[in-house]
Every structure is written in structure tokens, then in C-alpha cells.
N, C-alpha and C positions, 0 to 999 in steps of 0.2 A: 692723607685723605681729609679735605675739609666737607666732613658730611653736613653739616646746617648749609653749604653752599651749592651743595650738589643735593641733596633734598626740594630745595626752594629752586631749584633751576628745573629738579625732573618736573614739577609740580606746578611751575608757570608753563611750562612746555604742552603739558598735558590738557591742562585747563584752556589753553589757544586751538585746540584742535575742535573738530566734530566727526563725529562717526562719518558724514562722511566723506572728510576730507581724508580718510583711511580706506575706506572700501566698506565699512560698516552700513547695515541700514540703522534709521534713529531711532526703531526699540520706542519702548516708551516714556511719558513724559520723566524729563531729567530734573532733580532739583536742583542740582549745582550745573554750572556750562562744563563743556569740554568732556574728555573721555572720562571711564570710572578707570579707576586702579585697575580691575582685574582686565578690562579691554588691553591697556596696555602691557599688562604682564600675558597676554595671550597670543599679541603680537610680537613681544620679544622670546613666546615659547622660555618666560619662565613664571617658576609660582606666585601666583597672586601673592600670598604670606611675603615673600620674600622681595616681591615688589612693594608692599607695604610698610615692610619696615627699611628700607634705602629712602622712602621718605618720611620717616618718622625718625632717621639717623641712629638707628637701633641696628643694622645692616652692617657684616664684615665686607670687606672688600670688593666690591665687586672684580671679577675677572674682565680681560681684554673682549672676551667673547661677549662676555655679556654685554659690557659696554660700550661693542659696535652693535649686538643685537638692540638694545635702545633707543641707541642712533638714529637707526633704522624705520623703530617703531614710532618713533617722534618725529620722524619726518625731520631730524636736522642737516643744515648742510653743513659745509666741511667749516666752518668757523662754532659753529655749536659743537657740532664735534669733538674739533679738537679743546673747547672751554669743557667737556662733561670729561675725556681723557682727563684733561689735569685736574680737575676737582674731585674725580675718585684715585688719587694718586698716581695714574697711569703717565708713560710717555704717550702719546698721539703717536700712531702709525703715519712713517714717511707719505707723502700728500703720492709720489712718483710709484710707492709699493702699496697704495691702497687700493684691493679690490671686492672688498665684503662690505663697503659702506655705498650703499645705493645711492645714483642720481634723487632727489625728491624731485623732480621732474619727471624721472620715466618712471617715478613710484605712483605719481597724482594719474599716471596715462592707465599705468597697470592695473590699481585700485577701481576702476570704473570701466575694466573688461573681463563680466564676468561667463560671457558667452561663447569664449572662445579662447582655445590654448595661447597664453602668451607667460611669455618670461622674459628675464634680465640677464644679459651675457655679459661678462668681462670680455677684453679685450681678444683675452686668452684663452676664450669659448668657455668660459665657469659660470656654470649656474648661480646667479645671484640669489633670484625670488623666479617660483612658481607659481601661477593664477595654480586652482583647483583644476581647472579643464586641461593644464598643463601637466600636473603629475598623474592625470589619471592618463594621457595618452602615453606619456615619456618615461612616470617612475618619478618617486622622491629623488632628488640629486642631491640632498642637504647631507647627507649620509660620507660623502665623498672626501677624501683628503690628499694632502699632497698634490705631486704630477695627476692623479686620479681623479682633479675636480675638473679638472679641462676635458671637453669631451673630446679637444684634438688629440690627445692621449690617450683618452679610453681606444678612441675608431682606431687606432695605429696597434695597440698593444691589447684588445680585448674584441674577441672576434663577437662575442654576443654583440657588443656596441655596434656592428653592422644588420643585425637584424630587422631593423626598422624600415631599412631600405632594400628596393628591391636589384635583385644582385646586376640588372644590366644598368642601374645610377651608381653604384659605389664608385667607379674608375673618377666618376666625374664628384663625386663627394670630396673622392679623397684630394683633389684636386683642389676644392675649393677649402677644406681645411688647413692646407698648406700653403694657398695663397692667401688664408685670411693668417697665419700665424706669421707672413712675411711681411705684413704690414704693422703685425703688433709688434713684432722685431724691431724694425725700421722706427717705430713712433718712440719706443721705450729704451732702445737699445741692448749691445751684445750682452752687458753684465748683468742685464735685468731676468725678473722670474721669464720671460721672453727667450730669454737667448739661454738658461737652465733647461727649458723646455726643448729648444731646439738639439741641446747636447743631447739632453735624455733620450729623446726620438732616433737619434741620430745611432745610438749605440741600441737601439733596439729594436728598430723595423729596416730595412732594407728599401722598402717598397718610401718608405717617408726619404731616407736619405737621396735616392735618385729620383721624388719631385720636388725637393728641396733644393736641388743643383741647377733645375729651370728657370729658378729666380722671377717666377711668377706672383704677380703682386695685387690683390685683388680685395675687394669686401663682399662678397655674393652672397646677400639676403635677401635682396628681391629675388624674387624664384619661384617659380610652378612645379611642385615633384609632386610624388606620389608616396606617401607611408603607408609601411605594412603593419599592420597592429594585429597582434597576433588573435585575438578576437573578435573583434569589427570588421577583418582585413583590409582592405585597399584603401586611403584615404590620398582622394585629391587636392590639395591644398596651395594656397597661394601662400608664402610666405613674405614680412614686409616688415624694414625694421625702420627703427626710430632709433640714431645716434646721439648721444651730448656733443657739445662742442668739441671737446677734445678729444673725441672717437675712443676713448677709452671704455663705454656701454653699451650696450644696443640693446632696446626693445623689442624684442622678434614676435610678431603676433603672425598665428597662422590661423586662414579666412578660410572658409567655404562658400563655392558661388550658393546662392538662394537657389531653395526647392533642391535641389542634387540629392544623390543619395547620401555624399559626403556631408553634408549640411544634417541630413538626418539621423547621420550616426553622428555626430556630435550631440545632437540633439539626446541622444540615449546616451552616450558617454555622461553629460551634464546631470543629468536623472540618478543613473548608477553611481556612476563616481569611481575614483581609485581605490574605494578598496576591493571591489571583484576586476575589474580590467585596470591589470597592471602589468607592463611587460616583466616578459622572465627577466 
């Protein structure tokens, strides 16, 4: 671990940014440019303290978590990345198995939507990042581990995960789950976390294995459904993503038409917030 080089790297990193090229408002006048310490240890959800001394070189090790968590929060792409991996002694996560390091592209889309539910999906429907309007409709997903961060796994093997839909969309849900994980199949291959996911499903829902055998191949984010929140009830929503190049991401932002009722319960979702309306 060369800390004086990963010190001076977090800290020109930091000092290039602005609140809000992050999603921050600018607060008041700043003396120094760029984010403070604690903004960024807020964004990687860790201690201020402990973000202070990794650039003061006073800092044990940081873990891999943490130091995609950073990643993240500094807005690097995958060349900073993998220069922060090797300067805190880390190997860099294979470029083909990485899915906890966000686009900075659909981080700058997401940071500047604060009106409306939007998140970051891997390939293999994982919760990357949640806006606020997103966990207060969906639930924190950051909790989640294993086959259990995909939410094509949850829908197949956790009947609550179908709650949110109402029961005469599921046939066509499940439908398009499995034609979105036939395409992350096909992009990433059999031996990948892709084709682990397909085994798993395979040995544990029935219903996955025989629309798995369709060979149905699809991306279906554009879409008009309807969600059921168990407190709001009924939300009509358009959903609409935003891909990176290599379809490995997608920003899925769900809209309400203006004036609707749907429109105005979000309006009071954004008020309240997640911690009274959170599904079970």
C-alpha cells in the first residue's frame, strides 16, 4: 500500500469535483474548491474520521468495498479505478466481473434526478445506486448479497418480491426478466456471474426453468405498468432507461404523466420519504 500516493490521488480527486457535479446543493461559501472530507466519506457511507486519516496516511488498509465505495464517490472511471485499486494495495476487479463500480455517466444523469424514482441496474438487474424517491418507493437494495442482489432472483425465489406488481402483470414480468437475463447471458457468457445465475434459477424455480427454454431475448425498460405500494396504492408509471455503451447498465427512471394522481403521490412520497413508506 503506497499511502503518500493514494492520499494525494484521493485529494486531487476530491478537490476537482463540486457539490454539484455529485448531486449536492452548494451549502455555503467554501474556502478551499472541491468537496470537504466529510461530503465524501458520506458518499462512500463511511466515517468522516476514517476518510481523514486515508488522506493524512495515518489509515490501515482500506478494504475492496471500501475502495469501490470511493470510486464511486469520486466519480472515477475505470482507469482511476483500477490506479486507486493498486495504490491501496488491492488487485483491481476483472474489468468483465465488474458490477459495483458505476458508469460516471449515468451517476452525472442520476445526481440531477431528484423528483423522481431512479436507479442503476447491472446487467443482471442489481441494484447499483438508489435516488431517495427510489428507496422510498422499492426499499433499501444495498442490504442484499449474493444470487439475492439481482432482483431477477429475488422475483423467481421470494414471493414478496412480487408484491409490488399487480397479480394480472406478473406472467408478463416474469417474462421480461428472463428475457432480460438472456441477453446478459449472451453479452457476458455461460461461465460468467450470468450463466451462475441461470444454474441457480434453473435448480430452483420451475416456472424460470420452462421460460428459460423460449429462448426469448429482450431489454424491456421502456414500459407503462402499474405499481402497487402498499401505501400509496396504485402508481401509474412510465418507465425509461438509459444504457452505457456496452449494455452492461441501465438508468431506469420511472415518470409520472403531470397533474395525475400518480404524479401527486410521488409528490408526498418525496415529502415523507423512506422511512414511513417502505414496502414490507
Amino acid at each position: 500500500m503506497d499511502r503518500a500516493a493514494l492520499a494525494g490521488f484521493l485529494r486531487r480527486h476530491r478537490e476537482a469535483l463540486r457539490p454539484a457535479d455529485v448531486g449536492l446543493p452548494p451549502g455555503a461559501r467554501r474556502r478551499t474548491a472541491g468537496l470537504r472530507r466529510e461530503e465524501v466519506a458520506s458518499l462512500a457511507a463511511m466515517s468522516a474520521d476514517y476518510y481523514t486519516r486515508l488522506e493524512q496516511q495515518r489509515a490501515p488498509q482500506p478494504s475492496e468495498q471500501m475502495l469501490a465505495a470511493l470510486a464511486r464517490a469520486l466519480r472515477l472511471d475505470e482507469s482511476g479505478r483500477e490506479y486507486l485499486f493498486l495504490t491501496a494495495g488491492r488487485n483491481p476487479p476483472r474489468t468483465a466481473s465488474v458490477s459495483a463500480h458505476v458508469a460516471p455517466s449515468l451517476l452525472r444523469v442520476l445526481d440531477r434526478l431528484q423528483d423522481t424514482p431512479a436507479l442503476i441496474l447491472s446487467a443482471l438487474g442489481e441494484t447499483l445506486v438508489q435516488n431517495d424517491m427510489a428507496r422510498a418507493l422499492f426499499g433499501d437494495h444495498s442490504g442484499y448479497t449474493g444470487h439475492t442482489r439481482s432482483e431477477i432472483y429475488r422475483w423467481f425465489t421470494d414471493p414478496d418480491a412480487r408484491l409490488l406488481y399487480p397479480e394480472h402483470d406478473r406472467d408478463r414480468q416474469s417474462r421480461a426478466h428472463v428475457a432480460n437475463l438472456r441477453a446478459a447471458h449472451g453479452l457476458l457468457g455461460h461461465t460468467s456471474r450470468a450463466g451462475e445465475l441461470v444454474r441457480a434459477l434453473t435448480g430452483r424455480s420451475e416456472e424460470f426453468a420452462r421460460l428459460w427454454d423460449r429462448h426469448e431475448v429482450a431489454r424491456r425498460f421502456a414500459d407503462r405498468k402499474t405499481l402497487r405500494h402498499p401505501e400509496l396504492g396504485d402508481l401509474d408509471v412510465d418507465c425509461q432507461a438509459l444504457f452505457t455503451e456496452d449494455q452492461s447498465q441501465a438508468l431506469l427512471v420511472l415518470t409520472a404523466e403531470p397533474r395525475s394522481e400518480t404524479a401527486r403521490k410521488f409528490e408526498l412520497l418525496a415529502v415523507i420519504g423512506h422511512q414511513e413508506f417502505s414496502p414490507g
